[in-house]
Biotite code that builds the C-alpha atoms (Angstrom):
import biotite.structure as struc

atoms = struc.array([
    struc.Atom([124.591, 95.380, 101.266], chain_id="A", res_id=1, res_name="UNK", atom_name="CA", element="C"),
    struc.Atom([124.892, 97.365, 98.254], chain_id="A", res_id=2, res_name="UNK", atom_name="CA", element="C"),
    struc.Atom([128.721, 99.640, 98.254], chain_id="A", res_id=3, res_name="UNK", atom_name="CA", element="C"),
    struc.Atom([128.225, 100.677, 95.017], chain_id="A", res_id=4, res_name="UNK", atom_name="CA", element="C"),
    struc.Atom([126.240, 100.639, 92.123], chain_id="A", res_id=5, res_name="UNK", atom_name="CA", element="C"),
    struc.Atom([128.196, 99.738, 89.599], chain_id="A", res_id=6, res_name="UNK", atom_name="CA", element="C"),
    struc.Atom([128.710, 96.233, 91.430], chain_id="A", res_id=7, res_name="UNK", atom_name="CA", element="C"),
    struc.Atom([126.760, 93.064, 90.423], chain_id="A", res_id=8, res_name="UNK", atom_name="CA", element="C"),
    struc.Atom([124.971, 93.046, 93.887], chain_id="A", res_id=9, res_name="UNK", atom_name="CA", element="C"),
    struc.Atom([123.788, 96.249, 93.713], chain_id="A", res_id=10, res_name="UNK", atom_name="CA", element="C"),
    struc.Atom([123.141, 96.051, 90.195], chain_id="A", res_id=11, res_name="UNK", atom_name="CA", element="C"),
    struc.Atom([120.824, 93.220, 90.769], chain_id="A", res_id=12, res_name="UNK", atom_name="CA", element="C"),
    struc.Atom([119.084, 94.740, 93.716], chain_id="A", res_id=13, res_name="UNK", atom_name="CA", element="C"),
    struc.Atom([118.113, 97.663, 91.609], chain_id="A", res_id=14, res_name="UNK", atom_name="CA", element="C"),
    struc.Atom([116.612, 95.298, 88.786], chain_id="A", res_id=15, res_name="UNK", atom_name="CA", element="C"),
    struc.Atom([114.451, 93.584, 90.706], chain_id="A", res_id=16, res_name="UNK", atom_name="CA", element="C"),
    struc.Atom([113.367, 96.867, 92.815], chain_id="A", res_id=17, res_name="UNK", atom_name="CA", element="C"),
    struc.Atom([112.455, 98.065, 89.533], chain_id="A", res_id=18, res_name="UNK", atom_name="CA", element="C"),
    struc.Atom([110.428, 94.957, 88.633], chain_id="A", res_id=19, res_name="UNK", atom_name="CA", element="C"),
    struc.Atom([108.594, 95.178, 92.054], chain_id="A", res_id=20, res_name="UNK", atom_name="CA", element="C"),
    struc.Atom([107.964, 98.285, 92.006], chain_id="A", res_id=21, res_name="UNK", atom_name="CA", element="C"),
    struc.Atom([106.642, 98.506, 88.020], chain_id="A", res_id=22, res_name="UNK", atom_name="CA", element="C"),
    struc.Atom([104.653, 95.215, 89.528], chain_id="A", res_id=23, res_name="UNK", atom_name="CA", element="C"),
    struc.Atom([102.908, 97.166, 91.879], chain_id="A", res_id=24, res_name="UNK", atom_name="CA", element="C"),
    struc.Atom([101.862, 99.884, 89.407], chain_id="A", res_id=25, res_name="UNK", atom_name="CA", element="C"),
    struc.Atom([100.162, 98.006, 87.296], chain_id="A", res_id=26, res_name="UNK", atom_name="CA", element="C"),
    struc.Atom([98.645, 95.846, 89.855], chain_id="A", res_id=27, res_name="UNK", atom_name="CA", element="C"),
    struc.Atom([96.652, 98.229, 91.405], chain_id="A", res_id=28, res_name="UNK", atom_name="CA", element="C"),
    struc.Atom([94.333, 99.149, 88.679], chain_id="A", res_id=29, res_name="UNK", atom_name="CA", element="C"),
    struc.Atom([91.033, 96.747, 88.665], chain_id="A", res_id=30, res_name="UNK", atom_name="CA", element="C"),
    struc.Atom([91.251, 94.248, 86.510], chain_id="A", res_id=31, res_name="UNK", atom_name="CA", element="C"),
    struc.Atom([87.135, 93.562, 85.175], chain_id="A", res_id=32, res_name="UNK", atom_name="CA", element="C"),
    struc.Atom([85.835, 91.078, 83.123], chain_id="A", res_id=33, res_name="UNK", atom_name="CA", element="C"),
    struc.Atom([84.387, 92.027, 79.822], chain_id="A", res_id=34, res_name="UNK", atom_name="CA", element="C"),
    struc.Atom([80.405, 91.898, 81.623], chain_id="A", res_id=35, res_name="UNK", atom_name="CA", element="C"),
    struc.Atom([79.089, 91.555, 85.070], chain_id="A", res_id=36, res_name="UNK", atom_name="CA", element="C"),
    struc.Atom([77.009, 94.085, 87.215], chain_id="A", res_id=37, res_name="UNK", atom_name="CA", element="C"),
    struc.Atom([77.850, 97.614, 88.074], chain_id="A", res_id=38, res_name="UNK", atom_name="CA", element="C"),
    struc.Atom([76.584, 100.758, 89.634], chain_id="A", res_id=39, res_name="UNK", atom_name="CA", element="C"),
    struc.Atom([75.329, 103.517, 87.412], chain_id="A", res_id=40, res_name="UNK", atom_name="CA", element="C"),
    struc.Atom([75.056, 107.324, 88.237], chain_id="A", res_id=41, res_name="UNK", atom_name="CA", element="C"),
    struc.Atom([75.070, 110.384, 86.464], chain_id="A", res_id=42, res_name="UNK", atom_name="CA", element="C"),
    struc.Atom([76.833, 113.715, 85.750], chain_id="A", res_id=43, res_name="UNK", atom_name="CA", element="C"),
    struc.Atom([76.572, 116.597, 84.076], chain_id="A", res_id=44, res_name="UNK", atom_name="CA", element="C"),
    struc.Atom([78.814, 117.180, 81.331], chain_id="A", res_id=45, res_name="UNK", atom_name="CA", element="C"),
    struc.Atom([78.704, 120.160, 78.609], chain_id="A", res_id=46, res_name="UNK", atom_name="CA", element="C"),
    struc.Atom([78.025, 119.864, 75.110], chain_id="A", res_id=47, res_name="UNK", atom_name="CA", element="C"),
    struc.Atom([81.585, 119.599, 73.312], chain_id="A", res_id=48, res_name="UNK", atom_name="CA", element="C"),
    struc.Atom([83.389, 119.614, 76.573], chain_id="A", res_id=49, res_name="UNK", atom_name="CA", element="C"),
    struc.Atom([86.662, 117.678, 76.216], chain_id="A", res_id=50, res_name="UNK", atom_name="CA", element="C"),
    struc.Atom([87.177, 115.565, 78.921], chain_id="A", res_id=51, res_name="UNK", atom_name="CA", element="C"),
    struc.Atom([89.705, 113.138, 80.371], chain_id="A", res_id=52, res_name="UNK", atom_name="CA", element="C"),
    struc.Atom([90.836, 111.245, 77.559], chain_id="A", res_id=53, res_name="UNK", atom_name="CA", element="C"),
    struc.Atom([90.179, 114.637, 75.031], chain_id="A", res_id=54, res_name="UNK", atom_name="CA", element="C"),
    struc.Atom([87.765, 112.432, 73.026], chain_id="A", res_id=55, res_name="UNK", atom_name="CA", element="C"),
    struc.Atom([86.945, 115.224, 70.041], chain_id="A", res_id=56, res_name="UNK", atom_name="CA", element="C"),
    struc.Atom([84.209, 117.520, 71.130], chain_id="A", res_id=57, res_name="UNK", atom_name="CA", element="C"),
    struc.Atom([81.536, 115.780, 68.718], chain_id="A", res_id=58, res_name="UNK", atom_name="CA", element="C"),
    struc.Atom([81.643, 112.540, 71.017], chain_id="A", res_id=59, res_name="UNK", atom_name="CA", element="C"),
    struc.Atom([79.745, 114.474, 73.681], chain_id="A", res_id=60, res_name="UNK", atom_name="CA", element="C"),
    struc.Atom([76.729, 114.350, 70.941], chain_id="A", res_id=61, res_name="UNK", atom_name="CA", element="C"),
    struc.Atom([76.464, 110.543, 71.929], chain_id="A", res_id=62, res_name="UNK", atom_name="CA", element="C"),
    struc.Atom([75.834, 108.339, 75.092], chain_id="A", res_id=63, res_name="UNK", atom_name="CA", element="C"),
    struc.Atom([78.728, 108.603, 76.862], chain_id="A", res_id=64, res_name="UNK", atom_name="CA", element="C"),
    struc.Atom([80.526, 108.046, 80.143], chain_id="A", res_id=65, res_name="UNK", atom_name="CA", element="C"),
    struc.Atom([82.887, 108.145, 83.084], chain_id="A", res_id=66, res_name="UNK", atom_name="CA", element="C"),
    struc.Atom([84.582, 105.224, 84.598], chain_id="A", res_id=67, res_name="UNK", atom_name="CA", element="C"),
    struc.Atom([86.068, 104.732, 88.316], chain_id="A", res_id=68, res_name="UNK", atom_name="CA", element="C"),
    struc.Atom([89.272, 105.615, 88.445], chain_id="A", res_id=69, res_name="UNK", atom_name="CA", element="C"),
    struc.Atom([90.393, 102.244, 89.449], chain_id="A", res_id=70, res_name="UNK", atom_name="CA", element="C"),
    struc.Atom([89.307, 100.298, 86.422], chain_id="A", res_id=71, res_name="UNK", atom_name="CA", element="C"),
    struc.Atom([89.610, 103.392, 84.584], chain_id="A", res_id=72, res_name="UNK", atom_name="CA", element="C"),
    struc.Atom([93.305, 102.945, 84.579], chain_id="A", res_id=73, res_name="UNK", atom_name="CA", element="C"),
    struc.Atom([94.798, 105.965, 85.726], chain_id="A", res_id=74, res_name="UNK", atom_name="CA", element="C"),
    struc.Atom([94.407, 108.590, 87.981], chain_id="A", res_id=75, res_name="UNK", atom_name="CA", element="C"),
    struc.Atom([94.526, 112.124, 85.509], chain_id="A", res_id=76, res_name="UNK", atom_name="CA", element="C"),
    struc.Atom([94.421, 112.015, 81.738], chain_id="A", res_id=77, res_name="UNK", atom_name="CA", element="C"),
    struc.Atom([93.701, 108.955, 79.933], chain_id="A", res_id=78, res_name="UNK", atom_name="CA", element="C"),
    struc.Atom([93.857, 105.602, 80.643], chain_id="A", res_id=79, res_name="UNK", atom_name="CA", element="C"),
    struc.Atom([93.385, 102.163, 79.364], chain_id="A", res_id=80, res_name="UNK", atom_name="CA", element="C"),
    struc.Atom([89.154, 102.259, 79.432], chain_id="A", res_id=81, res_name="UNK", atom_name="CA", element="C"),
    struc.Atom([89.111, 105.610, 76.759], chain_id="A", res_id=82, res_name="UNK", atom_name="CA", element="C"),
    struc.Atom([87.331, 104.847, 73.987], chain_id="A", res_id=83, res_name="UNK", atom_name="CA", element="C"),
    struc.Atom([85.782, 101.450, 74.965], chain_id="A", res_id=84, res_name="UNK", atom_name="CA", element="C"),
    struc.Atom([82.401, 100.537, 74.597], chain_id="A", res_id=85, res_name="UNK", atom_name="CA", element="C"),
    struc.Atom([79.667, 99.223, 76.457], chain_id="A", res_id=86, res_name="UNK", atom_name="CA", element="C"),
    struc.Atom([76.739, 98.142, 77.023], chain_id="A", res_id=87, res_name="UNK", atom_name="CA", element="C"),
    struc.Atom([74.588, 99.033, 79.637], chain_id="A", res_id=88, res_name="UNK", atom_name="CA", element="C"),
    struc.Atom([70.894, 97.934, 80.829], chain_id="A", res_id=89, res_name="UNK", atom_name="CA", element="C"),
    struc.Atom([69.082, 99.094, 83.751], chain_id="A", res_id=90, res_name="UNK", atom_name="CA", element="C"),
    struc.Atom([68.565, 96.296, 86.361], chain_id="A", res_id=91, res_name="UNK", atom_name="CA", element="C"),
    struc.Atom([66.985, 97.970, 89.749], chain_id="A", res_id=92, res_name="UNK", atom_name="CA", element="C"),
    struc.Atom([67.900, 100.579, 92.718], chain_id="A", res_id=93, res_name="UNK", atom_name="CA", element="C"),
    struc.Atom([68.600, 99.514, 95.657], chain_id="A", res_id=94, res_name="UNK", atom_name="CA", element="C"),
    struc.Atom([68.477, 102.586, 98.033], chain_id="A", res_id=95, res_name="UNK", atom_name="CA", element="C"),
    struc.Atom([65.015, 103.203, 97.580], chain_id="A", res_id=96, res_name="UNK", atom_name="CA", element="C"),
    struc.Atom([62.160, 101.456, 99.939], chain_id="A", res_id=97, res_name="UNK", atom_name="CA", element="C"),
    struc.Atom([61.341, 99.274, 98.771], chain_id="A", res_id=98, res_name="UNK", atom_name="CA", element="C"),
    struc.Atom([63.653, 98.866, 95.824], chain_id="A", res_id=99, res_name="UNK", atom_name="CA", element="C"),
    struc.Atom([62.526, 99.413, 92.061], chain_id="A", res_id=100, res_name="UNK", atom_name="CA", element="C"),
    struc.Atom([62.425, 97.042, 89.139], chain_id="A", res_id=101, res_name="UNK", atom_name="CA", element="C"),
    struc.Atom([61.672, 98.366, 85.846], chain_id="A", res_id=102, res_name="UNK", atom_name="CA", element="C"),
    struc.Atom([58.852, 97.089, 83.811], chain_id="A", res_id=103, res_name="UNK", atom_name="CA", element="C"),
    struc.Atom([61.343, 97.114, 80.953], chain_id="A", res_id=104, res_name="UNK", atom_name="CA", element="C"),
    struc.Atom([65.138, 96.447, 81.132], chain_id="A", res_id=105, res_name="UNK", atom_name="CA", element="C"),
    struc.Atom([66.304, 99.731, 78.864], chain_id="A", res_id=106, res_name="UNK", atom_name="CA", element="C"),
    struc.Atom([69.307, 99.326, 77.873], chain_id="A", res_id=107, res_name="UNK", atom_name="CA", element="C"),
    struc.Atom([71.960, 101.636, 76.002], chain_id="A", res_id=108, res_name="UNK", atom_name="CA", element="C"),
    struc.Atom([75.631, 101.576, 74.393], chain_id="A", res_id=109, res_name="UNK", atom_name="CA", element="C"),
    struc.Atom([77.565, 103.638, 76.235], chain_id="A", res_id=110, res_name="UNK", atom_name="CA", element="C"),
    struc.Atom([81.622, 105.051, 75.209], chain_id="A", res_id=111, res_name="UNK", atom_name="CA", element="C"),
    struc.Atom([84.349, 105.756, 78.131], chain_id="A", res_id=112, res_name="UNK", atom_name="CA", element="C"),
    struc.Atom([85.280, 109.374, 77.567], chain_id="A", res_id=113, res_name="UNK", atom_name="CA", element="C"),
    struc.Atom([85.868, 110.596, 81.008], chain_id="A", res_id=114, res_name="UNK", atom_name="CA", element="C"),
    struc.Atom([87.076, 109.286, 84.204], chain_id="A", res_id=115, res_name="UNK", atom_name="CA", element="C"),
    struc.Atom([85.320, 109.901, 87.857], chain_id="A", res_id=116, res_name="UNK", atom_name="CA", element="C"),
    struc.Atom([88.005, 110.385, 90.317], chain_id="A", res_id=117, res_name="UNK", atom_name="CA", element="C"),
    struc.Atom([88.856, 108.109, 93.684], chain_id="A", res_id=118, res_name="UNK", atom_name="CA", element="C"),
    struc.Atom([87.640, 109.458, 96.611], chain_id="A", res_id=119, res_name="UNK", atom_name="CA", element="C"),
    struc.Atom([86.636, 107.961, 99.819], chain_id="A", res_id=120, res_name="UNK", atom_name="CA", element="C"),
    struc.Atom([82.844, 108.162, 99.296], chain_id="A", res_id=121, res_name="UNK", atom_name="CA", element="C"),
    struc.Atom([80.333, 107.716, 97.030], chain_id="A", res_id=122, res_name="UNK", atom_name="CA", element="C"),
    struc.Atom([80.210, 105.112, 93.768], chain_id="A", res_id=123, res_name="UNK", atom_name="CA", element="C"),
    struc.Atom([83.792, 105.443, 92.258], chain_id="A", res_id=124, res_name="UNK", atom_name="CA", element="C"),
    struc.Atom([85.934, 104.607, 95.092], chain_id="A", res_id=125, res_name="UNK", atom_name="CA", element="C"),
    struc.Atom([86.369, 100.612, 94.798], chain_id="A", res_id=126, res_name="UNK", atom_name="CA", element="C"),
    struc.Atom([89.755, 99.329, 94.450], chain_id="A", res_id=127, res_name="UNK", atom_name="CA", element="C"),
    struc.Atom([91.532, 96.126, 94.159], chain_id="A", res_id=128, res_name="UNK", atom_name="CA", element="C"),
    struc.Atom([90.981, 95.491, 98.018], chain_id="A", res_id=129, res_name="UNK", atom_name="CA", element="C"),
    struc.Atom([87.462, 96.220, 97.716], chain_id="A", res_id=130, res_name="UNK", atom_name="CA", element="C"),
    struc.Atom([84.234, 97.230, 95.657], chain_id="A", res_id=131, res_name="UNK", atom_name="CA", element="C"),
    struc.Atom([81.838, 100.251, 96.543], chain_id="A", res_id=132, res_name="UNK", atom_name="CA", element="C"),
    struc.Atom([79.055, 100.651, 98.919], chain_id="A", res_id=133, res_name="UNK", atom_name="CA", element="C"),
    struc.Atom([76.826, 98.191, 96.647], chain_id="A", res_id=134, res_name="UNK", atom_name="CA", element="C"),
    struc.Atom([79.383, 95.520, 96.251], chain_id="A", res_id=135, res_name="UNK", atom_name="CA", element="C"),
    struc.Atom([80.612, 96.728, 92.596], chain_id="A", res_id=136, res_name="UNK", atom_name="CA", element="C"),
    struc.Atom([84.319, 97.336, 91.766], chain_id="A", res_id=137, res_name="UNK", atom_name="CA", element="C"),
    struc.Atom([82.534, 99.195, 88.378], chain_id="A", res_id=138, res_name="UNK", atom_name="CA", element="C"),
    struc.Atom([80.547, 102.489, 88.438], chain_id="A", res_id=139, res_name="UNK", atom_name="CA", element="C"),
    struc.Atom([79.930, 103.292, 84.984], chain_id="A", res_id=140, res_name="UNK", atom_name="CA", element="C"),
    struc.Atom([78.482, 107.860, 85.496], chain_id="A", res_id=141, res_name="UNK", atom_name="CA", element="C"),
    struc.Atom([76.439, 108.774, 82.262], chain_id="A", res_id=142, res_name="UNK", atom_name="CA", element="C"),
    struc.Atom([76.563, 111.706, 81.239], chain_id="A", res_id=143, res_name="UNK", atom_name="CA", element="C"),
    struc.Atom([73.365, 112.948, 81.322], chain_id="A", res_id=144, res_name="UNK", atom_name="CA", element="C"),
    struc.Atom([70.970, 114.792, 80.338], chain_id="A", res_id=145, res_name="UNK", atom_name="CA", element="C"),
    struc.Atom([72.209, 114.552, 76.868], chain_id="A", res_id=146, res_name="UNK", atom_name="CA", element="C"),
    struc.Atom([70.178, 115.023, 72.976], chain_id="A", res_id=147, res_name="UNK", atom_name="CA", element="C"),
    struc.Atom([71.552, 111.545, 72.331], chain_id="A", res_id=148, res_name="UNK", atom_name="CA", element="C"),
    struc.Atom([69.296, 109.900, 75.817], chain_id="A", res_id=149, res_name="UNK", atom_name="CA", element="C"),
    struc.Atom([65.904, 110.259, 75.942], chain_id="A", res_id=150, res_name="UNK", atom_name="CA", element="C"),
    struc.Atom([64.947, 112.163, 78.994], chain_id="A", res_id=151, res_name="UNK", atom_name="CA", element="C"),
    struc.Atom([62.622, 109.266, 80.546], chain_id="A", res_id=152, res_name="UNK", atom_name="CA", element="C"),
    struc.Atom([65.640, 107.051, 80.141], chain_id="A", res_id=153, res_name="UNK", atom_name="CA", element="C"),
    struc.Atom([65.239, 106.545, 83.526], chain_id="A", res_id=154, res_name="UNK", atom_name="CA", element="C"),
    struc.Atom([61.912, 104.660, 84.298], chain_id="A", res_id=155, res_name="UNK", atom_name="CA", element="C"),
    struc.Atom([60.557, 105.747, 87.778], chain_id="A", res_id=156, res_name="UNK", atom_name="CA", element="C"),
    struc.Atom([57.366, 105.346, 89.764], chain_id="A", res_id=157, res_name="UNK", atom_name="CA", element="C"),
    struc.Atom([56.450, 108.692, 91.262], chain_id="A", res_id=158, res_name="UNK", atom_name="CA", element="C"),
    struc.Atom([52.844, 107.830, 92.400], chain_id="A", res_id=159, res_name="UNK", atom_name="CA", element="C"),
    struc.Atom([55.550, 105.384, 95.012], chain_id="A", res_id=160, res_name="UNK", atom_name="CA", element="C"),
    struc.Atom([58.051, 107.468, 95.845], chain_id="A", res_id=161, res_name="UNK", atom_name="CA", element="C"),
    struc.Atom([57.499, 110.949, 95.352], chain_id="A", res_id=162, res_name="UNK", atom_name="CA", element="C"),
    struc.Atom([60.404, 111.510, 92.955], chain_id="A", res_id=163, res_name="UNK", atom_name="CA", element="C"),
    struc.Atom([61.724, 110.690, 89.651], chain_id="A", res_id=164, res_name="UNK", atom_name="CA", element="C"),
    struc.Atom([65.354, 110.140, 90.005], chain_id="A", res_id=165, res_name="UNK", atom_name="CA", element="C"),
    struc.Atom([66.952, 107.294, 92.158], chain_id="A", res_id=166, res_name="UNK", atom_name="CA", element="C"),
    struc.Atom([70.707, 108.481, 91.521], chain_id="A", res_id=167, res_name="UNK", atom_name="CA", element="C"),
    struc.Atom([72.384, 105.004, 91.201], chain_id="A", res_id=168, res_name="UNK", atom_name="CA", element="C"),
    struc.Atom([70.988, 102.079, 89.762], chain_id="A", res_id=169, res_name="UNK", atom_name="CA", element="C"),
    struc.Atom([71.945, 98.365, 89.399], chain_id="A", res_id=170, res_name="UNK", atom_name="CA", element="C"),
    struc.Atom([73.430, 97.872, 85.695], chain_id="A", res_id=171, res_name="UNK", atom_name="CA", element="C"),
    struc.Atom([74.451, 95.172, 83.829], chain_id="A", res_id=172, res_name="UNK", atom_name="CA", element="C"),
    struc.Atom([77.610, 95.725, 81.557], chain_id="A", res_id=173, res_name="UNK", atom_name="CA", element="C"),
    struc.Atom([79.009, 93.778, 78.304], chain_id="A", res_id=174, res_name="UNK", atom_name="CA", element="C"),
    struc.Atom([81.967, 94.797, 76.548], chain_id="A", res_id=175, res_name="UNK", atom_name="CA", element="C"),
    struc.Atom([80.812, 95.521, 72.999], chain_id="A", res_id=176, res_name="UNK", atom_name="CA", element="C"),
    struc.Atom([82.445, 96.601, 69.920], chain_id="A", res_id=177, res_name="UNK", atom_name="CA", element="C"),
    struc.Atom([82.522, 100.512, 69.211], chain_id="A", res_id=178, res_name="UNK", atom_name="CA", element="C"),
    struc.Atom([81.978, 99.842, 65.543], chain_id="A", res_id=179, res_name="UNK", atom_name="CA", element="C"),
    struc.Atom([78.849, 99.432, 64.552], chain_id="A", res_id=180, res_name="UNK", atom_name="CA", element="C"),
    struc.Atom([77.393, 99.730, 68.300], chain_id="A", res_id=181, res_name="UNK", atom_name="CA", element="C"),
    struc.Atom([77.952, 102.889, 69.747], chain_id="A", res_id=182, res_name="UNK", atom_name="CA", element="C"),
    struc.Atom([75.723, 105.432, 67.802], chain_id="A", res_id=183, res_name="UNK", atom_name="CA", element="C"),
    struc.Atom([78.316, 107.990, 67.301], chain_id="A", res_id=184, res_name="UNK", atom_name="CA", element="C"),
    struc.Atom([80.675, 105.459, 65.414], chain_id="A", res_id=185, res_name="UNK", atom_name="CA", element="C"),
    struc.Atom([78.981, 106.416, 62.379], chain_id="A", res_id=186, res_name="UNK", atom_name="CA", element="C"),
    struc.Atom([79.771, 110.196, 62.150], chain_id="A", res_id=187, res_name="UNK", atom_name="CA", element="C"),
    struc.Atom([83.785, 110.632, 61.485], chain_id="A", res_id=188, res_name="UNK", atom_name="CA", element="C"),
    struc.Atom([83.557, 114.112, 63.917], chain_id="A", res_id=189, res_name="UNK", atom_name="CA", element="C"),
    struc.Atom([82.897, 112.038, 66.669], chain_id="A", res_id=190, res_name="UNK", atom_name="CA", element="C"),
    struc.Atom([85.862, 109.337, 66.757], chain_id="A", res_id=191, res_name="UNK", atom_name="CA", element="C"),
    struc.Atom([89.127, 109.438, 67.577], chain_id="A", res_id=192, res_name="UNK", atom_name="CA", element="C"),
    struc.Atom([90.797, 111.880, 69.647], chain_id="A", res_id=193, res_name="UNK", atom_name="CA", element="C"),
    struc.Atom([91.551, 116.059, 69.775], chain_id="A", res_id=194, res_name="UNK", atom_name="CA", element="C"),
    struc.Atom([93.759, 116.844, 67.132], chain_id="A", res_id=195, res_name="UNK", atom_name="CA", element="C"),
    struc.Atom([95.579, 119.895, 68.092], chain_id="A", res_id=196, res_name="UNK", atom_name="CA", element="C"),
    struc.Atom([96.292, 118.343, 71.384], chain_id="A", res_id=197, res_name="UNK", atom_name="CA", element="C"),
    struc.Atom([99.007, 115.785, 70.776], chain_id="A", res_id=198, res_name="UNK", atom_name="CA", element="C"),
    struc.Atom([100.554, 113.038, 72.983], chain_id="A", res_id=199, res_name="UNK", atom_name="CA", element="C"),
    struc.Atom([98.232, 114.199, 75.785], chain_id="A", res_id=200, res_name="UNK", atom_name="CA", element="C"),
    struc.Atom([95.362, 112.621, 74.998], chain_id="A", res_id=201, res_name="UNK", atom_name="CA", element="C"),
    struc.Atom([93.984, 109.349, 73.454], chain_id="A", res_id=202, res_name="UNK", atom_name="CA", element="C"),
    struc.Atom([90.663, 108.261, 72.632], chain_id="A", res_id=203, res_name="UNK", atom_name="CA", element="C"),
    struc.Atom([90.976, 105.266, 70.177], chain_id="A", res_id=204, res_name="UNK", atom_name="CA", element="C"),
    struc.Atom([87.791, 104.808, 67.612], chain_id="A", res_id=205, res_name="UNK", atom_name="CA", element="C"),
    struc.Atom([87.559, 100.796, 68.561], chain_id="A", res_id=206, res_name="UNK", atom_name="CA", element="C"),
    struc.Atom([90.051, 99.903, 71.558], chain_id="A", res_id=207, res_name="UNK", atom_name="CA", element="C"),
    struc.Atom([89.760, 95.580, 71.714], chain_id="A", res_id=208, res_name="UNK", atom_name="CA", element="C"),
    struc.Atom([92.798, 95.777, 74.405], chain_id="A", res_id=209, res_name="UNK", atom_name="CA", element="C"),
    struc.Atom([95.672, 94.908, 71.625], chain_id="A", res_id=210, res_name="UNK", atom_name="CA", element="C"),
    struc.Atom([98.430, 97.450, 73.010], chain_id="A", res_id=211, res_name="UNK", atom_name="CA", element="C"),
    struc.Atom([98.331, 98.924, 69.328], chain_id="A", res_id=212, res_name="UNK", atom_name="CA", element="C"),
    struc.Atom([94.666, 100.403, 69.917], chain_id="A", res_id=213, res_name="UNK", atom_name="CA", element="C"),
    struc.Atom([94.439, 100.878, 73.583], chain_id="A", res_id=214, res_name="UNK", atom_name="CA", element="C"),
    struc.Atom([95.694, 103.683, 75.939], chain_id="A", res_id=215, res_name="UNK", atom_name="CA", element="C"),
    struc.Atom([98.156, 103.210, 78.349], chain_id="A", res_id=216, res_name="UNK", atom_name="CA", element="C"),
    struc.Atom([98.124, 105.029, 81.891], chain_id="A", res_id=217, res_name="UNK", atom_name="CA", element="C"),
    struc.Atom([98.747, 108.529, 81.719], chain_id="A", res_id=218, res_name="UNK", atom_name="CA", element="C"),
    struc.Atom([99.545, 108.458, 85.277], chain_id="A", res_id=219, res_name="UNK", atom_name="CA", element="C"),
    struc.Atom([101.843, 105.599, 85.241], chain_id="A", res_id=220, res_name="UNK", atom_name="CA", element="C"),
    struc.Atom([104.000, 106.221, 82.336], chain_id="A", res_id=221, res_name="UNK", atom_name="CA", element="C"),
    struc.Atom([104.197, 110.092, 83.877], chain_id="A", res_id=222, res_name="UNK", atom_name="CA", element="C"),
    struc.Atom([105.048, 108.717, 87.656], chain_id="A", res_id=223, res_name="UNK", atom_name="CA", element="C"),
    struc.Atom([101.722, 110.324, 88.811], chain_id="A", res_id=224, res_name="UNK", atom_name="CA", element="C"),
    struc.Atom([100.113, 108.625, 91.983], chain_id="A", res_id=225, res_name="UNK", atom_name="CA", element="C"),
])
């Protein structure tokens, strides 16, 4: 038993406490490999809105999206997915009958600029004990519409089903450099993060991982659940 805590014991306890607690934290986050198959959606985000990771207003200009939480990194601000790239092609739906593959695998490059929050529905809520409803532990949400997408992005069959938008799709994902990739990397106003806004937000211009050009968790270097 610990008496006091200035004695080795207790001293000791409180280390490795510490350690399993700082363990936990950053275990819980999804660790993803750099491609594999996810779920896409979509969202509706405002021209020059500044979202999550306060990515500069220009960025919304350009494909981008919102990650799960869970492999987004953290629960509110940024995280350790803001900035990166990736792309994404179209594979099929699966909650349509019967389900739809494309004539042509579109694809598109894609940067994290948002994240979509855990909940205990729909496509973002997979976590380290288990993926989502279509066995993904990625849902990448475009925003979209956007001027940077063209608006039959989305290849459909209406004659079939009677509609034009499936909601979530099968996607395939690769981890791909921002620079020269993404089509915003080329105009300055659209890297990098808000200015005026400080220590609360990051949006690196090319994040490879490397702890000098990646995020780290809002949420767990601010004690936020």
């Amino acid at each position: 038993m610990c008496f006091s805590f200035f004695s080795p014991r207790c001293y000791i306890f409180i280390v490795i406490l510490s350690c399993l607690v700082s363990t936990a934290q950053a275990t819980q986050w999804i660790d993803y490999p750099s491609s594999g198959v996810a779920t896409m959606t979509h969202y509706t985000l405002p021209n020059n809105y500044i979202a999550s990771c306060g990515c500069t207003a220009d960025s919304t200009h350009y494909p981008t999206a919102a990650l799960n939480q869970m492999a987004f990194g953290s629960s509110t601000a940024y995280g350790p997915a803001c900035g990166r790239c990736f792309k994404l092609t179209l594979l099929n739906t699966f909650l349509s009958d019967p389900p739809f593959f494309p004539p042509q695998q579109k694809s598109l490059v894609v940067k994290v600029t948002d994240l979509c929050p855990l909940s205990t529905t729909g496509w973002c809520n997979a976590t380290t004990s288990g993926p989502n409803a279509a066995g993904n532990y990625l849902n990448f949400d475009l925003a979209f519409p956007s001027s940077s997408i063209p608006d039959d992005f989305f290849p459909s069959d209406q004659a079939l089903y009677g509609y034009t938008d499936f909601g979530v799709w099968n996607v395939s994902y690769q981890s791909v450099d921002c620079k020269p990739n993404w089509a915003g990397s080329k105009s300055a106003a659209a890297l990098g993060s808000v200015a005026d806004l400080g220590d609360s937000v990051c949006c690196p211009v090319n994040p490879t991982g490397d702890v000098n050009n990646t995020c780290p968790s809002f949420s767990d270097d601010n004690g936020i659940p």
